[in-house]
Structures are given as structure tokens and as C-alpha cells.
N, C-alpha and C positions, 0 to 999 in steps of 0.2 A: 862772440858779441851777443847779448841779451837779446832776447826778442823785441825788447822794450825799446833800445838802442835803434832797432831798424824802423820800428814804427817811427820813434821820433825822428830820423833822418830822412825817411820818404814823406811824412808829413810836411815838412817844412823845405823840401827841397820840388815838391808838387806844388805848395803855396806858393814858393816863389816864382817859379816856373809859368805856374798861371797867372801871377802877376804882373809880370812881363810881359807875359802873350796877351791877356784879355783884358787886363786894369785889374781895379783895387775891390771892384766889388764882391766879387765869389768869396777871392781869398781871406778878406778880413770877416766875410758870414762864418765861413771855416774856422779860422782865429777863434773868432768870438767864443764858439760853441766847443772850441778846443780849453780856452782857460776857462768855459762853463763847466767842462767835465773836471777839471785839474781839482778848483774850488767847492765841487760838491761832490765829488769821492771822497775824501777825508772827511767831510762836515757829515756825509751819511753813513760813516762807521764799514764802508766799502770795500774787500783787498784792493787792493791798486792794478789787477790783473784788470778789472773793469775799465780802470782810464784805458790802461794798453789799446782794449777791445776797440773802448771808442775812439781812440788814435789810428786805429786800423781801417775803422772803418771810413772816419773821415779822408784818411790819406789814399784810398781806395780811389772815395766819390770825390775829388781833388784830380786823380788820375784820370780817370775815366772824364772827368770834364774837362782835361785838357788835350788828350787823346780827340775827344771829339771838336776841339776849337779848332784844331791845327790838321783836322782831315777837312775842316769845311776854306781854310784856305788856299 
């Protein structure tokens, strides 16, 4: 499975997760900034390893805020 494949699978499985847990606001900020990268890596002439990157890293700070929603209840 592609590296690419796991980002996008913890991304969106930490979105939803935190949507669940905490409501809609985090994860549609994540969203947003997620189809920002999608739409301006191609428009800036970009490899696509860069979305990867920032798929990674958002699905990271997706984790880690939900790690910490669900230690504070």
C-alpha cells in the first residue's frame, strides 16, 4: 500500500473520529486546509509528494487533538 494510501486513510478516519467526539469544528478547519493543499499543489506546478506531506501532517494534528479530547474525558 502507497504511503499516500495511509495518509489519506488516517486523515479521514481521524476526521471522522474527531467529529464524533468533539463536533464539526476542528474537523471541517482540517477539511478545508486539506482540499487547500489538494487545489494548490497542481495550480503551483508542485510533485504531489507535497500534498502527501501536508496530508501527514494534518492527519498527525487531527490525532493528537483527538488523543487529547478523549484523555480529558
Amino acid at each position: 500500500m502507497p504511503f499516500g494510501s495511509i495518509a489519506f486513510v488516517a486523515f479521514w478516519a481521524a476526521a471522522i473520529k474527531l467529529w464524533f467526539l468533539d463536533g464539526a469544528k476542528i474537523p471541517l478547519i482540517c477539511i478545508c486546509l486539506w482540499l487547500l493543499a489538494g487545489l494548490a499543489v497542481p495550480r503551483l506546478h508542485w510533485p504531489g509528494a507535497v500534498f502527501v506531506v501536508a496530508e501527514c501532517v494534518l492527519a498527525v494534528v487531527l490525532l493528537l487533538i483527538e488523543r487529547y479530547k478523549s484523555a480529558l474525558l
